[in-house]
BAZAGU-288186 format. One record per atom (N, C-alpha, C): x, y, z. Coordinates in steps of 0.1 Angstrom, whole numbers, plus 5000, padded with zeros to 4 digits. Last residue first. Layout:
BEGIN
XYZ...
This chain:
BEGIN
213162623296213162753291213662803281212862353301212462363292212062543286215462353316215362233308213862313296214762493341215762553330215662443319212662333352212362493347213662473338214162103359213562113347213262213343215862213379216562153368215362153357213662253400214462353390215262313378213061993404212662063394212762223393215161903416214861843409213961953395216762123439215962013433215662003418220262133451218562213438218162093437220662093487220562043475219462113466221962403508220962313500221062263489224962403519224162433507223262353505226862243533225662373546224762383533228762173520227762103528226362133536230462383513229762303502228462203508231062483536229862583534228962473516232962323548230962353552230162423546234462373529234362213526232762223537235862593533234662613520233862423520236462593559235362593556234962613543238762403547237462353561236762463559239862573534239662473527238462383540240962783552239962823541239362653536242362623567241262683571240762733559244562623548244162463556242462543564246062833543244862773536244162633539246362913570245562953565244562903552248662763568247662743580246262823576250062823556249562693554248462713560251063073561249963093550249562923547252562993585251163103585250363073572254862883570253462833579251962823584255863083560254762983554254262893562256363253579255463253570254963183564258363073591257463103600256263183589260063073567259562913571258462993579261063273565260463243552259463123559262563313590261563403586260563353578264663143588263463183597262163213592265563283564265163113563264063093574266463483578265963503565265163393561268763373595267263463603266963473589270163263575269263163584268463263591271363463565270863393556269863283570272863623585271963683580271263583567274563413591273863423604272663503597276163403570275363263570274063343579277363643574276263633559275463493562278863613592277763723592276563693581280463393581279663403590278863473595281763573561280963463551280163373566283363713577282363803567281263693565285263543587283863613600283063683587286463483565285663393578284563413586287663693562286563643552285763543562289463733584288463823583287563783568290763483581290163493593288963583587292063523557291063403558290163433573293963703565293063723553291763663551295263593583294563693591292963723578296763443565295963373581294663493581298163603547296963523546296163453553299663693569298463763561297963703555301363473574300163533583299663643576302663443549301463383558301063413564304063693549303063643540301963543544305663683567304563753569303963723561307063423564306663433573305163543572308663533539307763383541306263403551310263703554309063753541307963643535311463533566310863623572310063673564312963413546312963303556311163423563314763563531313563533524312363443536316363653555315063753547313863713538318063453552316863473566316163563562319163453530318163343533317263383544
């Protein structure tokens, strides 16, 4: 009985120790999954930001365009 009492024993603590070192693996992997999340966020930012500027200026350059008049519309009307 004290043998099985002790073979109890190590067994557990190997699986202590088993879970410890998954523990720190599947914490390596969070720590390299959030600098990754970082990353994705600080780019898209950038490329918000970018198209938030493209969109101001295509929105002057729609305004900076002279209106066609009128009778250009008609030259092509009766070309």
């Amino acid at each position: 009985m004290a043998v099985s009492w002790a073979r109890d024993a190590v067994a557990a603590i190997r699986k202590i120790v088993l879970i410890e070192e998954r523990m720190e693996a599947l914490t390596a992997q969070m720590k390299h999954l959030a600098d990754g999340y970082t990353d994705l966020d600080r780019r898209l930012v950038r490329l918000e930001a970018k198209f938030d500027l493209m969109e101001k200026m295509a929105a002057l350059v729609r305004t900076a365009l002279p209106a066609k008049s009128q009778s250009h519309k008609n030259k092509k009307k009766t070309s």
